[in-house]
Every structure is written in structure tokens, then in C-alpha cells.
DSSP file (Angstrom, degrees, kcal/mol; ACC not computed):
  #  RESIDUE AA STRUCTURE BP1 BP2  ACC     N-H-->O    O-->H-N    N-H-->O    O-->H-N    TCO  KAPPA ALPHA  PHI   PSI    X-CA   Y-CA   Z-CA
    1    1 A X              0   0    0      0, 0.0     2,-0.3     0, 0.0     0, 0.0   0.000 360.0 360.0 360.0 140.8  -10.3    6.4    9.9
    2    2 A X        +     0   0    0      2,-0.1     2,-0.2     0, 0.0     0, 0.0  -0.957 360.0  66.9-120.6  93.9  -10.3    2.5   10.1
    3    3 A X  S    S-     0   0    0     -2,-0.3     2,-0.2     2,-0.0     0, 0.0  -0.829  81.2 -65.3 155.2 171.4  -11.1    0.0    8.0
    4    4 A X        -     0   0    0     -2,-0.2     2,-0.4     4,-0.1    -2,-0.1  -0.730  48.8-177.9-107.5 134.9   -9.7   -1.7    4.5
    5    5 A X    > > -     0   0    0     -2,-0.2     5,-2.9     1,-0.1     3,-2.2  -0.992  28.0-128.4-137.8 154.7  -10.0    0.7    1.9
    6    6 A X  I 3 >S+     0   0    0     -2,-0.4     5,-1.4     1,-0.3     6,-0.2   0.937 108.5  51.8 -59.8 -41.5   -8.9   -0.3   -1.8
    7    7 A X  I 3 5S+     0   0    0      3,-0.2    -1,-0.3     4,-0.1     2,-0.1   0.418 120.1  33.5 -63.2   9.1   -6.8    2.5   -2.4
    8    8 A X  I <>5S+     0   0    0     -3,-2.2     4,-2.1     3,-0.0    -2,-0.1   0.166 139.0   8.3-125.8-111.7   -4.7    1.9    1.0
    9    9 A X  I  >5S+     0   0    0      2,-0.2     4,-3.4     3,-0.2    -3,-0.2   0.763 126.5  59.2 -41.7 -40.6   -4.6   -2.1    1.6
   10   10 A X  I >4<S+     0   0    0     -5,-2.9     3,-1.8     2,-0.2     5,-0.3   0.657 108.4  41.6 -73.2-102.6   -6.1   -3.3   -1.7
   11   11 A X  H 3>XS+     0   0    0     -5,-1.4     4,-4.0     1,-0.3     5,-0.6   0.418 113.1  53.9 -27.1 -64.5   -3.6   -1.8   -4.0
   12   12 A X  H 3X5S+     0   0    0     -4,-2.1     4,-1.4     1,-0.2     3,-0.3   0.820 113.9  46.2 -41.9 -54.7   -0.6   -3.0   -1.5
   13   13 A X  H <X5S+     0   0    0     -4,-3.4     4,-4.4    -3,-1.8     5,-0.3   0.931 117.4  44.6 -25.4 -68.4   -2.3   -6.7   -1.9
   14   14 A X  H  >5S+     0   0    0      1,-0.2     4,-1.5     2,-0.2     5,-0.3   0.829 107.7  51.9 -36.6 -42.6   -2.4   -6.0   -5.4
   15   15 A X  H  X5S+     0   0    0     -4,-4.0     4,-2.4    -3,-0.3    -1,-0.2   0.863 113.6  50.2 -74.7 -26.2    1.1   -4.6   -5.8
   16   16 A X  H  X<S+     0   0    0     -4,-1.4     4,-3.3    -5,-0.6     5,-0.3   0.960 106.9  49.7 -74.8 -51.8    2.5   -8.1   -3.8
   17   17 A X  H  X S+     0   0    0     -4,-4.4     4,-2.1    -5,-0.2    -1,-0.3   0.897 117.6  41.9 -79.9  -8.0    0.8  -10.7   -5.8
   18   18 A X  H  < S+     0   0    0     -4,-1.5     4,-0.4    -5,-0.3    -2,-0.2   0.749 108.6  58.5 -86.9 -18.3    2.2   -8.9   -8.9
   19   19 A X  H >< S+     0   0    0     -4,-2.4     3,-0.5    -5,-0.3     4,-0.2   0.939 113.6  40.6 -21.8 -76.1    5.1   -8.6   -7.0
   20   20 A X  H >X S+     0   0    0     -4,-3.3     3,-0.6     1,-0.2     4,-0.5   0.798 113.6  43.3 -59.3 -46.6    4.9  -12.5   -6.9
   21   21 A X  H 3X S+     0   0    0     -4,-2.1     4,-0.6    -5,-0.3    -1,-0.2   0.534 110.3  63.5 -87.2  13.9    3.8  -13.7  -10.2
   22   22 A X  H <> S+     0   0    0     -3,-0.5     4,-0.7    -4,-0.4    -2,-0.2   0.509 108.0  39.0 -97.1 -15.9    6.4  -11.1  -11.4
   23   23 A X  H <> S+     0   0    0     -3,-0.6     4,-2.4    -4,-0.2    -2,-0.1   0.448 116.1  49.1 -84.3 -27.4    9.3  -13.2   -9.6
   24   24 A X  H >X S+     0   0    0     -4,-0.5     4,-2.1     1,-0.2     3,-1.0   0.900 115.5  49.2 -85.3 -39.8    7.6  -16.8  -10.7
   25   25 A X  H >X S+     0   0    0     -4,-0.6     3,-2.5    -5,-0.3     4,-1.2   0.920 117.9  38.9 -51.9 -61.3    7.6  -14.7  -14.6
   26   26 A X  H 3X S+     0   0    0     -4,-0.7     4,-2.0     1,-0.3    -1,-0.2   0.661 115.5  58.0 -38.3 -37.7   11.6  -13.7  -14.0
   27   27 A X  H << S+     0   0    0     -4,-2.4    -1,-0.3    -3,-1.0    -2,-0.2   0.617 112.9  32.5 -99.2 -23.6   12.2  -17.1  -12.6
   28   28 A X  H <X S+     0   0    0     -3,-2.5     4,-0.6    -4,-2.1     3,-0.4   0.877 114.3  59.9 -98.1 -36.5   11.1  -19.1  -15.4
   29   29 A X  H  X S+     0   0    0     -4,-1.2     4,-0.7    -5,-0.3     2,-0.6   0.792 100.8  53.3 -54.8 -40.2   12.2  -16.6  -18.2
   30   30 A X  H  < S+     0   0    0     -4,-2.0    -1,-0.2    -5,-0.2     5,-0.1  -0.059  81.9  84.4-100.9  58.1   15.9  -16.6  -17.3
   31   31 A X  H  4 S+     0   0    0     -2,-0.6    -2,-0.2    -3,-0.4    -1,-0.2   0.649 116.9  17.1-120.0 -66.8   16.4  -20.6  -17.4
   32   32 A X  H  < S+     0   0    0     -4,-0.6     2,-0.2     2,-0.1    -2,-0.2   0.174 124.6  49.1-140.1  53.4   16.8  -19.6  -21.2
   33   33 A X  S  < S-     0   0    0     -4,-0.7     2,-0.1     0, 0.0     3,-0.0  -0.891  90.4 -92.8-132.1 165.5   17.5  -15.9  -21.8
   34   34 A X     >  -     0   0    0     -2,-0.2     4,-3.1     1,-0.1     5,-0.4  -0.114  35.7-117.0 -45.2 121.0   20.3  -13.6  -19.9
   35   35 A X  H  > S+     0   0    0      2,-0.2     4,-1.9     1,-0.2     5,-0.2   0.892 112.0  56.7 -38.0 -72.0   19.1  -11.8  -16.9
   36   36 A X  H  > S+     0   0    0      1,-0.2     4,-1.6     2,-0.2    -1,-0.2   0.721 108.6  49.1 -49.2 -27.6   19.8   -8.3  -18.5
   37   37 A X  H  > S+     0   0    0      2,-0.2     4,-1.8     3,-0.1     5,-0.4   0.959 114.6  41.6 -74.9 -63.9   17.7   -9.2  -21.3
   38   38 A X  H  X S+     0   0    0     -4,-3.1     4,-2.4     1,-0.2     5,-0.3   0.930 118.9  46.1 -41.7 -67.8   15.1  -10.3  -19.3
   39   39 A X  H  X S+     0   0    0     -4,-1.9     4,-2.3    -5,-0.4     5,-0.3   0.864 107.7  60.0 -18.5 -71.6   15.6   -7.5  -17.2
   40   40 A X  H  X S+     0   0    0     -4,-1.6     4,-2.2    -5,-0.2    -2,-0.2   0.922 106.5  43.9 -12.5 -83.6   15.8   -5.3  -20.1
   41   41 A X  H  X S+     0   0    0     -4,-1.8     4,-1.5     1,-0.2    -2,-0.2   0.692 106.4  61.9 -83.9   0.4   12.4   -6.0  -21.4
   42   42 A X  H  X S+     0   0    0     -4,-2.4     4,-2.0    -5,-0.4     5,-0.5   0.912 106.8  39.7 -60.8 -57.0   10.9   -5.8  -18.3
   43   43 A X  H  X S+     0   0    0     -4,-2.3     4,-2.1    -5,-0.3     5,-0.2   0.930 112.7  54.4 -58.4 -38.4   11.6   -2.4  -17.5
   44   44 A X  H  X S+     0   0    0     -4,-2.2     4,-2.3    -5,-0.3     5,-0.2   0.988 118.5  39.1 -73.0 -39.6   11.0   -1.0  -21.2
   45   45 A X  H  X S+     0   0    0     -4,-1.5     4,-0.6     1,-0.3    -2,-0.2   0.773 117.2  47.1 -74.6 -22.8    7.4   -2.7  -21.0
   46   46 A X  H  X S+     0   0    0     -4,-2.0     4,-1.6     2,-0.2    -1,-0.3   0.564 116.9  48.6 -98.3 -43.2    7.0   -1.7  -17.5
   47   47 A X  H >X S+     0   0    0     -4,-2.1     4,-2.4    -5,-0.5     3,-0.9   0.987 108.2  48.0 -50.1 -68.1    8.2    1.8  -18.7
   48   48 A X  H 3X S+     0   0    0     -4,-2.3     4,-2.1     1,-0.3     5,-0.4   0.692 112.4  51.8 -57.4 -35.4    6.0    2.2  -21.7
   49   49 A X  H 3X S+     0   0    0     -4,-0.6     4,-3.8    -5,-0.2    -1,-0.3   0.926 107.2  57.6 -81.8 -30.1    2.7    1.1  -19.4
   50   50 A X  H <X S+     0   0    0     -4,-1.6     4,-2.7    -3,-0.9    -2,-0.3   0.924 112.7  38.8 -69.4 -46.2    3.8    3.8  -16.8
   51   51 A X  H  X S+     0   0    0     -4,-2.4     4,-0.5    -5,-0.2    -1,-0.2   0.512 105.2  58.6-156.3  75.1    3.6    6.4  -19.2
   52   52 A X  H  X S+     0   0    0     -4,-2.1     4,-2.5     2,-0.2    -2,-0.2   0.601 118.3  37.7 -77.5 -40.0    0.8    5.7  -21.2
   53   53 A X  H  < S+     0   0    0     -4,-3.8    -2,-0.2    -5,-0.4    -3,-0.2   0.768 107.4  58.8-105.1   7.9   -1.2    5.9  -18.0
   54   54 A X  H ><>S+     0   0    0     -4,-2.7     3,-2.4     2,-0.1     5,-1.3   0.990 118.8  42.0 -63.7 -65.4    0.9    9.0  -16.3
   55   55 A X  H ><5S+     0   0    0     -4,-0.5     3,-2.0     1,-0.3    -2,-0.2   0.722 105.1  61.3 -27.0 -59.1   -0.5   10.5  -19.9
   56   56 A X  T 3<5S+     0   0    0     -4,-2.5    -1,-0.3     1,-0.4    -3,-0.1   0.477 113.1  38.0 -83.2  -5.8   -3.9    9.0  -19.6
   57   57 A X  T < 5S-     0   0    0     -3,-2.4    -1,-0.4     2,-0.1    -2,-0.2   0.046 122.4 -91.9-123.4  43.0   -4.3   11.0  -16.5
   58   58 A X  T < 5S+     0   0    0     -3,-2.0    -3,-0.2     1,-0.3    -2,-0.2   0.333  70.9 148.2 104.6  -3.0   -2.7   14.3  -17.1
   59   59 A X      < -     0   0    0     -5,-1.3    -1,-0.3    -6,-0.1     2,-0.2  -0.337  19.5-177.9 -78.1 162.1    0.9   13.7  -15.8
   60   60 A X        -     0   0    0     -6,-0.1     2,-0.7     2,-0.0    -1,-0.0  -0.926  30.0-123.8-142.1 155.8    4.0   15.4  -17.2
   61   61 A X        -     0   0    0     -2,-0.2     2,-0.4     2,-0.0    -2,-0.0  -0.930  23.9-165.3-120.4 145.7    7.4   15.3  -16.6
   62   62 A X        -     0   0    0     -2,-0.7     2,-0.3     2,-0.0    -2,-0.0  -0.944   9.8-156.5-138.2 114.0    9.1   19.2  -15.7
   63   63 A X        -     0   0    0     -2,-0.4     3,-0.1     1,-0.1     4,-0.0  -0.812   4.4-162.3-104.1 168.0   12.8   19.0  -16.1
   64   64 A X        -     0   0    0      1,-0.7     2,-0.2    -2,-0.3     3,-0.2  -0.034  62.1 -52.5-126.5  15.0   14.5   21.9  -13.9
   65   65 A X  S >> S-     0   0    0      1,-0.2     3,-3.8     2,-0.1     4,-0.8  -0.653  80.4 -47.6 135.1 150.5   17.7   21.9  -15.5
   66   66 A X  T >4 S+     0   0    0      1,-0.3     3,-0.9     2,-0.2     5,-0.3   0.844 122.0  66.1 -20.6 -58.1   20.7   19.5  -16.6
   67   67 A X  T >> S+     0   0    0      1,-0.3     4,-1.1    -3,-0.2     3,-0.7   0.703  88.4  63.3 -74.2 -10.0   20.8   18.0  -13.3
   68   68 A X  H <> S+     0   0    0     -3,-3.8     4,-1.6     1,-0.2    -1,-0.3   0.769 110.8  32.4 -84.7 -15.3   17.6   16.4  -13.3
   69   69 A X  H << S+     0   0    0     -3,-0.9    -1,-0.2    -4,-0.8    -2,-0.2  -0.029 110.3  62.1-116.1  64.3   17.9   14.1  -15.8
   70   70 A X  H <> S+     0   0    0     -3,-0.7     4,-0.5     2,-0.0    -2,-0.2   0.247 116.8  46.0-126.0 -41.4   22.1   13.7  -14.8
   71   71 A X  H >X S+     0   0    0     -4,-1.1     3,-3.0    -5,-0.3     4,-2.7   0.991 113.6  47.9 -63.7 -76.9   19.4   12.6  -11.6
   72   72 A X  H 3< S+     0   0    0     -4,-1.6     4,-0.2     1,-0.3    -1,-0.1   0.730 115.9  40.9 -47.2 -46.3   17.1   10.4  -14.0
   73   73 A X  H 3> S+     0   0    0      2,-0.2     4,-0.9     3,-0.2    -1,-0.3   0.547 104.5  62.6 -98.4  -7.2   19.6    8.7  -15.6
   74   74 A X  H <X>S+     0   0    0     -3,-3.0     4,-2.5    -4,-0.5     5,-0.5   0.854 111.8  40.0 -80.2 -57.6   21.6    8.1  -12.6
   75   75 A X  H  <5S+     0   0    0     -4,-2.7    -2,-0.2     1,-0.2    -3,-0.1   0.489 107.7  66.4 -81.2  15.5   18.5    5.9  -11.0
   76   76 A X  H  >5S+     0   0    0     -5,-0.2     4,-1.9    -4,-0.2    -1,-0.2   0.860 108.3  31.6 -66.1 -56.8   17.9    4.6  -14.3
   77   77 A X  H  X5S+     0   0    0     -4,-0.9     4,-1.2     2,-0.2    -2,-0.2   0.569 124.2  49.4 -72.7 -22.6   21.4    2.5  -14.4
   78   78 A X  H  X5S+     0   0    0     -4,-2.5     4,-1.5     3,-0.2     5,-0.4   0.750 114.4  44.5 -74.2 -29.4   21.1    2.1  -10.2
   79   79 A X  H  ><S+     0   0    0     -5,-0.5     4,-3.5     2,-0.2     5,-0.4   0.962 121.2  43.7 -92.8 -46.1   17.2    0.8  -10.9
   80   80 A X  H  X S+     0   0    0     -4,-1.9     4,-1.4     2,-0.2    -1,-0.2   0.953 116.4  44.6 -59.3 -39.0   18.9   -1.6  -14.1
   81   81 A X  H >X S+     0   0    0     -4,-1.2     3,-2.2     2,-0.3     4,-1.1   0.956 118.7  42.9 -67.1 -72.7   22.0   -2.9  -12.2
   82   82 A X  H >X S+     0   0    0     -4,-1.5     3,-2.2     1,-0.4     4,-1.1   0.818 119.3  45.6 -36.8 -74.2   19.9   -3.7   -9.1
   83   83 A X  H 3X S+     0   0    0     -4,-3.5     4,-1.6    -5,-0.4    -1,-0.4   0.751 113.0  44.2 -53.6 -17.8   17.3   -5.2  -11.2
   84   84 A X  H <X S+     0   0    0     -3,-2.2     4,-1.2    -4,-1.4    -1,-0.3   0.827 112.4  54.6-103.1 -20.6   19.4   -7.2  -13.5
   85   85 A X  H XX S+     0   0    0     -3,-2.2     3,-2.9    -4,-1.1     4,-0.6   0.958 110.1  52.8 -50.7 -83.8   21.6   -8.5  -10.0
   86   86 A X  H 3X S+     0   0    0     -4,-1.1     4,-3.3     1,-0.3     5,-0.3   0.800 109.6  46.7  -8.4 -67.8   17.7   -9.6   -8.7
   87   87 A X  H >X S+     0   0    0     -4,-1.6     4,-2.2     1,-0.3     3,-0.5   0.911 112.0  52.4 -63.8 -50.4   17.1  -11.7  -12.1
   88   88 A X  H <X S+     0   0    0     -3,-2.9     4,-1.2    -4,-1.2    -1,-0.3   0.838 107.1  46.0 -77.3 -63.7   20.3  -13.2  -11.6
   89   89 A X  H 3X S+     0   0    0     -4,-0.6     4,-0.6     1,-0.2    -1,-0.3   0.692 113.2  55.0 -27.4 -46.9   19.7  -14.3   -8.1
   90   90 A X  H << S+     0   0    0     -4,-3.3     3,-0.4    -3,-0.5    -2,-0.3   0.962 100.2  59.1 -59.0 -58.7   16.3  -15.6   -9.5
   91   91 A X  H  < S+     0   0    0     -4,-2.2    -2,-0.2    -5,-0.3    -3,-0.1   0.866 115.4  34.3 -42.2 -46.6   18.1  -17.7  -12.2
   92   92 A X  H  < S+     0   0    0     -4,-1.2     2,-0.3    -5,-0.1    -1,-0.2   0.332 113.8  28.8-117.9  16.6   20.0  -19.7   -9.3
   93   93 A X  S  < S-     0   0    0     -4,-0.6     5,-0.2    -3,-0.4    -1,-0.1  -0.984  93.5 -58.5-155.9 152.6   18.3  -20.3   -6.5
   94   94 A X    >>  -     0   0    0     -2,-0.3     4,-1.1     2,-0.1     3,-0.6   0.238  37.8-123.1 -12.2 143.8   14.8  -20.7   -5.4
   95   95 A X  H 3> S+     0   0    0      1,-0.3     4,-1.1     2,-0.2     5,-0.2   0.922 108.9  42.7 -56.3 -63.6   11.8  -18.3   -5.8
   96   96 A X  H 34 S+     0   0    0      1,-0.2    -1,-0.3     2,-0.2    -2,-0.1  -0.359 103.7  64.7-108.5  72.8   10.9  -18.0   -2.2
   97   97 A X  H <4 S+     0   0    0     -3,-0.6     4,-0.3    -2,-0.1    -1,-0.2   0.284 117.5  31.6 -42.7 -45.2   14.6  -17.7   -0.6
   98   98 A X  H  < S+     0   0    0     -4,-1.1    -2,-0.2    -5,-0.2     3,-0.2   0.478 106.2  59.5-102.7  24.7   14.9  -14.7   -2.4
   99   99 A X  S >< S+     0   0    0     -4,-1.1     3,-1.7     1,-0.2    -1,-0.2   0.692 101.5  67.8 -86.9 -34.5   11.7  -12.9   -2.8
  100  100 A X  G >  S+     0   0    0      1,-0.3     3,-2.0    -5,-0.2    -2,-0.2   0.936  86.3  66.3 -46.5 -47.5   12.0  -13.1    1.1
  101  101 A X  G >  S+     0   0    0     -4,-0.3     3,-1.7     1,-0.3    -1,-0.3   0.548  90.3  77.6 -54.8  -1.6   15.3  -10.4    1.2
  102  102 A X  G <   +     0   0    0     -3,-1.7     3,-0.4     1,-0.3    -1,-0.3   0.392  66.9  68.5-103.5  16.2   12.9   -8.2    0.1
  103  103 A X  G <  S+     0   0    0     -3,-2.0     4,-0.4     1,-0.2    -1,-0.3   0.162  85.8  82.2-101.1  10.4   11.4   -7.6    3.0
  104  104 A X  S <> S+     0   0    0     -3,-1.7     4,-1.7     2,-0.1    -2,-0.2   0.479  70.5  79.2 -74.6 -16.4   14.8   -5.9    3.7
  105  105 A X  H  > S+     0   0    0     -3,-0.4     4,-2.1     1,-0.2     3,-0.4   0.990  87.3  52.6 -80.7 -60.2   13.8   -2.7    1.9
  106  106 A X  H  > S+     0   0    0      2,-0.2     4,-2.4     1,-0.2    -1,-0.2   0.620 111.6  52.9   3.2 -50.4   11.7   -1.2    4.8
  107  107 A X  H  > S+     0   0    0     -4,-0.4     4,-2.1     2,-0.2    -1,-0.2   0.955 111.8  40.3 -81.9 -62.6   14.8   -1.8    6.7
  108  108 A X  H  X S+     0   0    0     -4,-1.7     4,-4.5    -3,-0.4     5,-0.4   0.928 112.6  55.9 -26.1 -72.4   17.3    0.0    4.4
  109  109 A X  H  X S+     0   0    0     -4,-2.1     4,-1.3     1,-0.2    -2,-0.2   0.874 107.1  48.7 -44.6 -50.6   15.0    2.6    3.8
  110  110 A X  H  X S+     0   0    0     -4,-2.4     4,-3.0    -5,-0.2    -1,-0.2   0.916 111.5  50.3 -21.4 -65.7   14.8    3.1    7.4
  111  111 A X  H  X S+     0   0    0     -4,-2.1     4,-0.7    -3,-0.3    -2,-0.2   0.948 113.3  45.6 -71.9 -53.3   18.7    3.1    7.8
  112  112 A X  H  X S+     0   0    0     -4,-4.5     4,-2.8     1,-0.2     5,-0.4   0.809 103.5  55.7 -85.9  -4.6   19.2    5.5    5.3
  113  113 A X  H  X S+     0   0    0     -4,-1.3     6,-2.2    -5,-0.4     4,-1.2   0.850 112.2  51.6 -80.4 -24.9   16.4    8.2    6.2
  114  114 A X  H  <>S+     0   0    0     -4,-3.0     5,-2.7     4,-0.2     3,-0.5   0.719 120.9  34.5 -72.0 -77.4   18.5    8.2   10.0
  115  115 A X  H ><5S+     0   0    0     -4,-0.7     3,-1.0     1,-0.3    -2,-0.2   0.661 130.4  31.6-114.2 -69.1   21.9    8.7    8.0
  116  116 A X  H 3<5S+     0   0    0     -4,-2.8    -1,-0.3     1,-0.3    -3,-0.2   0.851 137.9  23.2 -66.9 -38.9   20.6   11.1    4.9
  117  117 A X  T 3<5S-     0   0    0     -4,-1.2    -1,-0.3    -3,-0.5    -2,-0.2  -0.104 103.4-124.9-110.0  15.7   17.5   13.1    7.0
  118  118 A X  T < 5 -     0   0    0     -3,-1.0     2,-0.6    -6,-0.2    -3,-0.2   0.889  49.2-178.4  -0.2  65.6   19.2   12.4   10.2
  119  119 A X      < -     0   0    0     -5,-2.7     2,-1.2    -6,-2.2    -1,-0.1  -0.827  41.1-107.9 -65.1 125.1   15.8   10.6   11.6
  120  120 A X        +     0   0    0     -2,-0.6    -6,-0.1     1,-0.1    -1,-0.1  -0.406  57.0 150.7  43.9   6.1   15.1    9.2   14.7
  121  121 A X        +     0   0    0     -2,-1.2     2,-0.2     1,-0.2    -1,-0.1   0.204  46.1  90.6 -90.1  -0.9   15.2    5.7   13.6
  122  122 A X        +     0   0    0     -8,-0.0    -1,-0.2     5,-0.0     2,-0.2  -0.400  60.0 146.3 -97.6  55.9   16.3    4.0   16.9
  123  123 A X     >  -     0   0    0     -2,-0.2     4,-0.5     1,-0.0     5,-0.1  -0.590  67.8-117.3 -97.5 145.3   12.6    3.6   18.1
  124  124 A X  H >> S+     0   0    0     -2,-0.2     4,-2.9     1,-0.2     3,-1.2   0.911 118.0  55.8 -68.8 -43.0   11.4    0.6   20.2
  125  125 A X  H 3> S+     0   0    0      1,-0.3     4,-2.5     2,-0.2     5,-0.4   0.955 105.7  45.5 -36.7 -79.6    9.2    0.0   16.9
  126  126 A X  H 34 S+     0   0    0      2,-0.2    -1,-0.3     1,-0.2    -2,-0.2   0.535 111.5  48.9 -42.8 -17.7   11.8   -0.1   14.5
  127  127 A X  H <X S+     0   0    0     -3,-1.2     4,-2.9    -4,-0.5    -2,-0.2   0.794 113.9  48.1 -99.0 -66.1   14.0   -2.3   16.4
  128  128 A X  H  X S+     0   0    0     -4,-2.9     4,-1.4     2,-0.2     5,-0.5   0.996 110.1  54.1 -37.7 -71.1   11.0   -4.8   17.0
  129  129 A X  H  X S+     0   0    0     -4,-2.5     4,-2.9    -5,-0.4     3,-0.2   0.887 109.4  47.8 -51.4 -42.9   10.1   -4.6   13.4
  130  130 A X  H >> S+     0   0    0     -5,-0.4     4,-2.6     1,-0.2     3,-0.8   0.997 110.6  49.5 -61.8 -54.9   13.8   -5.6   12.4
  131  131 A X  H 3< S+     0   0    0     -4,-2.9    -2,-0.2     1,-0.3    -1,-0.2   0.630 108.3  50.0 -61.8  -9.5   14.1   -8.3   14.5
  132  132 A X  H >X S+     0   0    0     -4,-1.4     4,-3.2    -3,-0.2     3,-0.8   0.769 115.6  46.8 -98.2 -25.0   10.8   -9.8   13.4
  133  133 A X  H <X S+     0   0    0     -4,-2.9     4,-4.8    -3,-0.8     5,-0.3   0.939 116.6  42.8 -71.6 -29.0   12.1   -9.4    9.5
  134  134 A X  H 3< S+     0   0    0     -4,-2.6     4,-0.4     1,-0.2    -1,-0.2   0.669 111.4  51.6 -88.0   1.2   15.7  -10.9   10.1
  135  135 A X  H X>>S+     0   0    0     -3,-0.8     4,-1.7    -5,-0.3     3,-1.2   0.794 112.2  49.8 -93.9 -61.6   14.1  -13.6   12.2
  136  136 A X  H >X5S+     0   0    0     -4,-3.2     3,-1.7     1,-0.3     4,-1.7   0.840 112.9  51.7 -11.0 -78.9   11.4  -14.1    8.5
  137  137 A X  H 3X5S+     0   0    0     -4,-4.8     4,-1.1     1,-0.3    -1,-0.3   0.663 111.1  44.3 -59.1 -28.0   14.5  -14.3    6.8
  138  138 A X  H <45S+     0   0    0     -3,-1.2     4,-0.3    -4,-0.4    -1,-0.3   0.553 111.6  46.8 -50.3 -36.6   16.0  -16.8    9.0
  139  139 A X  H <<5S+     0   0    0     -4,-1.7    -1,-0.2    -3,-1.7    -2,-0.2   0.338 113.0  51.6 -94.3 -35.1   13.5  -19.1    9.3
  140  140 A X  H  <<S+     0   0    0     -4,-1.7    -2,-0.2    -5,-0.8    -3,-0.1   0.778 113.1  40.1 -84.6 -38.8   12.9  -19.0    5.8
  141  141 A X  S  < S+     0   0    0     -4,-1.1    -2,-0.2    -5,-0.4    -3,-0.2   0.869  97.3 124.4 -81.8 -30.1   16.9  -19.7    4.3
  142  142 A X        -     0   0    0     -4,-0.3     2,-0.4    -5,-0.2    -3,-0.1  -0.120  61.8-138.0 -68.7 154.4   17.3  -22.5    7.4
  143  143 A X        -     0   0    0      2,-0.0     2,-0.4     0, 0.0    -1,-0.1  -0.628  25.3-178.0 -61.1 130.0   18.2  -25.8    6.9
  144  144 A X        -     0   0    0     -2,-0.4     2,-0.4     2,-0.0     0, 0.0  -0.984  12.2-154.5-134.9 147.5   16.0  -28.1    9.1
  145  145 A X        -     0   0    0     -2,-0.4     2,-0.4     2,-0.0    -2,-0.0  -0.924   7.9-165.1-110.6 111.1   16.5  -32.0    9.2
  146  146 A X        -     0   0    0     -2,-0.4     2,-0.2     2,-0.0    -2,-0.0  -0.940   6.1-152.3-127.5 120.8   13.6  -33.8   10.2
  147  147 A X        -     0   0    0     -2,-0.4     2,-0.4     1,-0.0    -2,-0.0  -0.485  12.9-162.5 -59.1 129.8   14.0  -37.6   11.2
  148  148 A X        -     0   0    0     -2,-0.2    -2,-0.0     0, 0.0    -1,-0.0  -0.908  19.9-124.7-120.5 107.3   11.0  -39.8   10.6
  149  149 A X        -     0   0    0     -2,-0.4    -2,-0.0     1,-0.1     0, 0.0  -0.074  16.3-132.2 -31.9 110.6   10.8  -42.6   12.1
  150  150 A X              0   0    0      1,-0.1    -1,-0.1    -2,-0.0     0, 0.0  -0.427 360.0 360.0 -66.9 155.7   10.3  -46.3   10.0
  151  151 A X              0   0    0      0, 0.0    -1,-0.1     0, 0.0    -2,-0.1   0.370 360.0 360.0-108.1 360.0    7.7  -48.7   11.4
């Protein structure tokens, strides 16, 4: 099947421009609080909405034992550190220099499903696909000097 369907393409749109004004929000809030505060209430508010509406449609969380939430709480403090680096990053340099690295995840994700799931991940596809992101990023971070002639 072919074609734009909201649940496929629309939501990814969606998820980018909130993506985006979620960067411009970060970017303007830690010029005068700490990143980890900022950070901070982003995640608890961003918690709290995820689940009121896992609730509001019937989800539950099923622990299996100690080691899931020794699991839970491990990619709590990874998900905080990460995030509260990000805001940092936000604080002292431009918006879109680093909203770009984040076309880096794909890439990562890649690299670690060949290492953890020992994938396949050296495809002419994948390879293309890097080179067009690291070229993005390149093109986006360079300096260029352009001369304009006086008359």
C-alpha cells in the first residue's frame, strides 16, 4: 500500500515539528534556568501526559520481576543524562547546528543493531544513507565566506 496515511507520515511530520518547537522551547528556557531543571520539567510533564493517555486507552505497566524496573530506572538516568547533555548543547550554541546531530540516531541505531543483534548493516543502502546524513551535517556546521563585491 501507497500513499500518505496520517498514522504513518502524518504523525512522523507531527512528531518533527514538535521535535522543533520543542528545541526553539529548550533553547530559550535555559538562557535563564539550568539545563537539568529545564530538563527536569520537561520529562516529568512529558511523563505525566504519557501516562494519562497510556491510561486513557487501556495501557498498563507489568513488571516481571526486580530486573525490570533495575531496567526502568536504568533508561531513566541514561534518557535524563542524555537529555540534560542536549539542553546544555542548546544553551551554547545555535538551534539548527544541533538539532541537525540528530539525524545521527538512525545511524547509531543502525550500528548498534549490527553489534547487539549481529545484523547485516553493511548494505549498499545503509552506507548511501550515512554518507548523505554526514554530508547534512557538514554542510550544515561549515563555515563559508562569501566575498561580495562593492560597486
Amino acid at each position: 500500500m501507497s500513499g500518505f496515511s496520517f498514522q504513518g507520515e502524518g504523525l512522523a511530520a507531527l512528531s518533527s515539528v514538535c521535535f522543533a518547537v520543542g528545541h526553539f522551547c529548550s533553547k530559550r528556557l535555559t538562557n535563564t534556568e539550568k539545563p537539568s531543571v529545564v530538563t527536569g520539567w520537561q520529562m516529568l510533564i512529558g511523563g505525566l501526559i504519557l501516562i494519562i493517555v497510556g491510561y486513557t486507552f487501556n495501557g498498563r505497566i507489568i513488571f516481571y520481576g526486580i530486573k525490570c524496573l533495575y531496567i526502568i530506572i536504568y533508561l531513566a538516568i541514561l534518557s535524563a543524562v542524555a537529555y540534560t547533555i542536549w539542553s546544555t548543547m542548546l544553551k551554547y550554541n545555535p538551534v539548527y547546528k544541533i538539532s541537525v546531530f540528530h539525524l545521527l540516531t538512525p545511524i547509531f541505531g543502525a550500528i548498534l543493531s549490527g553489534i547487539i543483534l549481529a545484523e547485516n548493516v553493511l548494505t549498499i543502502a545503509n552506507i548511501g544513507s550515512l554518507l548523505l546524513v554526514c554530508t547534512g551535517i557538514w554542510l550544515v556546521n561549515k563555515k563559508t565566506v562569501i566575498k561580495i563585491k562593492q560597486i
